[in-house]
VOBA-1610 file (N, C-alpha, C; in pm, whole numbers, padded with zeros to 5 digits, always signed):
BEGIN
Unk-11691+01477+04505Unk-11597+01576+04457Unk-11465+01568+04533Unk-11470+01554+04651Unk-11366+01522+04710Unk-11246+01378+04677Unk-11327+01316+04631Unk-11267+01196+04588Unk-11172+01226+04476Unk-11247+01287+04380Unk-11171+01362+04259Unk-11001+01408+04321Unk-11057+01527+04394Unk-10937+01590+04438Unk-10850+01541+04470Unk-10846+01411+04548Unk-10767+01321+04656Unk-10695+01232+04519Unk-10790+01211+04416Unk-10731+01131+04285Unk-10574+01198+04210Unk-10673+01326+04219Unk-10574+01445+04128Unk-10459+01439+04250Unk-10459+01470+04365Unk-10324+01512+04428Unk-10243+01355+04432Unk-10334+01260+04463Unk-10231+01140+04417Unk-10160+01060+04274Unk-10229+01105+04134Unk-10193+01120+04022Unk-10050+01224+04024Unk-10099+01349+04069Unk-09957+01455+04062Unk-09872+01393+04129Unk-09867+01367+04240Unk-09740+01272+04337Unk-09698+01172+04276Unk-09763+01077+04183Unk-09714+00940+04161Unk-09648+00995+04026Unk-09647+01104+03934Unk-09642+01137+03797Unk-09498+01198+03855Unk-09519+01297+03971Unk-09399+01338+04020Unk-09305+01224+04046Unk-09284+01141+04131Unk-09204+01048+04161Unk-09194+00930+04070Unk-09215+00961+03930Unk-09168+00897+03817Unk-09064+01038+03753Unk-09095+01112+03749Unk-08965+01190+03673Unk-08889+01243+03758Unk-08899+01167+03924Unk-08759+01217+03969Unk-08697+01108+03912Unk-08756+00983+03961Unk-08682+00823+03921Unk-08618+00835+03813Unk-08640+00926+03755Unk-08654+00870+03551Unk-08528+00971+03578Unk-08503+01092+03633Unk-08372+01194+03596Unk-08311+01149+03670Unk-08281+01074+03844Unk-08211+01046+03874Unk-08125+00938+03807Unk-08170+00838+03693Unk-08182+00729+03644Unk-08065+00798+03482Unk-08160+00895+03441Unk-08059+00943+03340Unk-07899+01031+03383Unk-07939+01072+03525Unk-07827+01165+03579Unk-07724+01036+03594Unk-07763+00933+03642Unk-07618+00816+03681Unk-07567+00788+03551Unk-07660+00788+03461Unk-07610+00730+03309Unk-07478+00818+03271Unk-07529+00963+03313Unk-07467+01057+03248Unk-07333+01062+03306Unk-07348+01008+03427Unk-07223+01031+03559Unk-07104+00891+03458Unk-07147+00778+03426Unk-07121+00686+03386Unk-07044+00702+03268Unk-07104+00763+03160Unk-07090+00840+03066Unk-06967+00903+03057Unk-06958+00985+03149Unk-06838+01103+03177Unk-06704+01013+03231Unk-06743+00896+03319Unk-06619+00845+03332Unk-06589+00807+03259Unk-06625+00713+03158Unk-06572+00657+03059Unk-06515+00725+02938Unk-06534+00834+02893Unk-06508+00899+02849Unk-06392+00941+02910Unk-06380+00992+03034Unk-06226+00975+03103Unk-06151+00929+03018Unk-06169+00789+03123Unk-06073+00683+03087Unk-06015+00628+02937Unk-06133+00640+02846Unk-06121+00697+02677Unk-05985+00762+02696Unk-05990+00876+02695Unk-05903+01000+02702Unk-05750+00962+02751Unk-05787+00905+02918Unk-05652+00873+02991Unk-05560+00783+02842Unk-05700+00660+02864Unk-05654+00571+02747Unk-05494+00642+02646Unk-05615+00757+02583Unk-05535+00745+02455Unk-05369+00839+02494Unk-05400+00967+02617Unk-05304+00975+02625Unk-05186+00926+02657Unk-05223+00815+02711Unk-05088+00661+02752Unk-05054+00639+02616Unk-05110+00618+02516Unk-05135+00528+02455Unk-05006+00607+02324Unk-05046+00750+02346Unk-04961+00826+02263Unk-04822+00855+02302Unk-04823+00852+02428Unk-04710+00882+02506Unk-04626+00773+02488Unk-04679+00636+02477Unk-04628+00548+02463Unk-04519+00517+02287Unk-04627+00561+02202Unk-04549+00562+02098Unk-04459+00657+02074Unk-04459+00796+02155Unk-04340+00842+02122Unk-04214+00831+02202Unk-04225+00707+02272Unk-04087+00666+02366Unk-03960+00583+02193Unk-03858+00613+02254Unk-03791+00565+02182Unk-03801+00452+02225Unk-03747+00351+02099Unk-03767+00189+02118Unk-03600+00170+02147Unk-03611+00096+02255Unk-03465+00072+02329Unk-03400-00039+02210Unk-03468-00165+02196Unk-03432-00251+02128Unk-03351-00235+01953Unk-03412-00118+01953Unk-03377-00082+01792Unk-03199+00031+01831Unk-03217+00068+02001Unk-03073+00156+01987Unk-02977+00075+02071Unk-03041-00070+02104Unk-02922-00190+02133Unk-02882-00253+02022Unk-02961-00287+01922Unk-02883-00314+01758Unk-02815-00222+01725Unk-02879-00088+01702Unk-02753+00038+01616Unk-02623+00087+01693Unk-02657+00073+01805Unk-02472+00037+01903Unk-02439-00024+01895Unk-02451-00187+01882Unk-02359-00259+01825Unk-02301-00287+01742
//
């Protein structure tokens, strides 16, 4: 009977230290996730900012 017990508390420990592995494992994903999504974002706000600069080249033709 004792053997049992010693089974069960090492089953719970090893079952435990799979779903820390497993959330620490999804928590980096998620960390990963979020940056990129950032940088998505940074992305597009350059990206918009960029098109609403006036184009120099088009007001060195119309001055001349």
């Amino acid at each position: 009977m004792e053997i049992v017990k010693i089974l069960w508390i090492f089953v719970f420990f090893l079952f435990s230290f799979c779903l820390i592995f497993i959330w620490s494992k999804m928590y980096v994903i998620l960390k990963r996730i979020e940056a990129l999504t950032d940088l998505v974002r940074k992305n597009h706000a350059i990206d918009n900012e960029f098109l609403q600069l006036p184009d120099i080249d088009q007001q060195k033709k119309g001055g001349d």
